[in-house]
N, C-alpha and C positions, 0 to 999 in steps of 0.2 A: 850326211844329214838325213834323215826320216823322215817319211814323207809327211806325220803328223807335226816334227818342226817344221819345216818345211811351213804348211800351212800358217802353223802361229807365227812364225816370222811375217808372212804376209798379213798377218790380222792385224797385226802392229800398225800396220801401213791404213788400217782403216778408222774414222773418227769412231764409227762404233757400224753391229750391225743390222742390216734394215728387216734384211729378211731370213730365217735361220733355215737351214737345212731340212732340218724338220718340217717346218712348215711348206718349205719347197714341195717335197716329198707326199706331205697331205694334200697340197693343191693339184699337184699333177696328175693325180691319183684322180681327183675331182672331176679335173679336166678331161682327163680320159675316156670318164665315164658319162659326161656330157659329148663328147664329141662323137665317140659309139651309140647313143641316144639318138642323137640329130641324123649319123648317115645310115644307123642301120644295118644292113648286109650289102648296099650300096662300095662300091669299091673307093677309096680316096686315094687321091694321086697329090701327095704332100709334094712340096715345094717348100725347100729347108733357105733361109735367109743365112751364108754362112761367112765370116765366121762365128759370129755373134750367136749363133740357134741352135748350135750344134749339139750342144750339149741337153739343154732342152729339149730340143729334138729328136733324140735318142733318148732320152725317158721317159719325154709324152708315147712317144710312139709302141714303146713298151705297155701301155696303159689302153689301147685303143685297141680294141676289139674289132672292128672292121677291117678287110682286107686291106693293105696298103701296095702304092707304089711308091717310088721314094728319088726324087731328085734334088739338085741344090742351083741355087744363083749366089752370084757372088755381087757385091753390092760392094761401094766406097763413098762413107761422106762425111768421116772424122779427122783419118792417118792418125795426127797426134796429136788433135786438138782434143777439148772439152767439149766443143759444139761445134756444130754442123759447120760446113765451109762451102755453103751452095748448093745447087745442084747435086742429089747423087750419082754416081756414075758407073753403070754395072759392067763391069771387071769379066764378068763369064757368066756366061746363059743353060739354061734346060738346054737337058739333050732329049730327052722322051716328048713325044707326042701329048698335046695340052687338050686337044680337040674334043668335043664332046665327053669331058670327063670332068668328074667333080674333084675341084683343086682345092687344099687346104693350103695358104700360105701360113706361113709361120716365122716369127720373126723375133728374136731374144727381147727389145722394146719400142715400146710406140712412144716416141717424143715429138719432133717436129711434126711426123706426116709424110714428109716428105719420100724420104726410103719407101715407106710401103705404098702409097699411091705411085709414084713410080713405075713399082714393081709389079701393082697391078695393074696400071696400063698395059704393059708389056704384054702381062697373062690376058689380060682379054680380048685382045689383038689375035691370041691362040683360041680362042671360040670356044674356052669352057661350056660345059653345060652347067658347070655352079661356081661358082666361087667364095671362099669364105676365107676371112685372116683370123690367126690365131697368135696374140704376142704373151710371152713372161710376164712383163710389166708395161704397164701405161703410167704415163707422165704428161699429163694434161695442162699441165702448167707450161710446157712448152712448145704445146703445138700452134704452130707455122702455117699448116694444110688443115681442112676440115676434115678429119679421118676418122673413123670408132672402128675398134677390132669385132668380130664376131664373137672371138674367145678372149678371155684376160685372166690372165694367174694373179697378178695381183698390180694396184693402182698403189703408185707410188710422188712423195713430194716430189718437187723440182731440186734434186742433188744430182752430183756428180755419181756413179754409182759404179762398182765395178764387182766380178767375181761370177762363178756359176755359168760363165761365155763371155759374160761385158768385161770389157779391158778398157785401159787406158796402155797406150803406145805397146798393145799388142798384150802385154802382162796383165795377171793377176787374175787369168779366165779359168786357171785352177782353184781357185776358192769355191769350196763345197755351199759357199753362202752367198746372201749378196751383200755388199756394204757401202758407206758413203766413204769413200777415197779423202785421206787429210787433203785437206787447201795446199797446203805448202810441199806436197807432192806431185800437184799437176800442172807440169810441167816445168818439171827440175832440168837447172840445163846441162847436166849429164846425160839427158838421153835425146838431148836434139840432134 
């Protein structure tokens, strides 16, 4: 199968979609050019939210013109649900030095809150000298924690959403898009 079936077979699987490639592609671009604005020739020492960022994060970071450093945290507080199941719980930590340096966290989206304040306790516990978050999408309709990103690609309804890094039970983070997952595919009991 090719990679472009490949894709359309997964689009099937989506009610329709939210945000198009294209548009990805224009915002990141945006993004980039805000985020070079803001640090300057200042150095940023990124902190990648993975698996969910990665993808993102490897475009945005193509688009940023300031020097980079570049580490990741692994983060868990789906597995295989739709929504949050408590607490999240980080899986594996930065390995570089946080200390007096300006941290960009980045994270595929900001729903509850929860995930990224978390994750910035963590980072400031490390004694940044700045810190700022930077997410894909914001979904305000769900947040849990009182949290606002620095950066935001785009604001999005309260849906299930997957593609472009967001998954549901791991799949569908190849979608060059992002889209709102049918109902009656989340959580089909074939992949319990």
């Amino acid at each position: 199968m090719t990679a472009r079936k490949a894709h359309q077979a997964l689009h099937r699987d989506l009610e329709r979609v939210l945000v198009s490639q294209q548009a990805i592609t224009r915002r990141i671009r945006l993004l980039g050019k805000e985020i070079s604005q803001t640090y300057g020739d200042r150095e940023i020492t990124v902190v990648a939210i993975i698996n969910g960022a990665i993808l993102f994060t490897a475009d945005l970071l193509r688009q940023i013109a300031s020097p980079i450093r570049l580490d990741c945290i692994r983060v868990s507080s789906y597995l295989h649900e739709t929504s949050s199941l408590g607490p999240p719980r980080i899986l594996d930590t930065m390995r570089i030095d946080l200390e007096n340096r300006d941290v960009l966290l980045i994270d595929d989206i900001l729903d509850t809150g929860k995930t990224l304040s978390a994750v910035v306790e963590v980072i400031r516990k490390l004694k940044p000298a700045s810190l700022r978050t930077c997410v894909l999408l914001d979904k305000k309709g769900r947040r849990e924690v009182e949290f606002e990103a620095d950066f935001v690609g785009f604001r999005i309804p309260d849906r299930f959403v997957v593609g472009y890094g967001l998954d549901f039970a791991e799949r569908y983070r190849n979608l060059p898009c992002i889209g709102i997952l049918k109902p009656d595919l989340q959580n089909p009991p074939e992949w319990a």
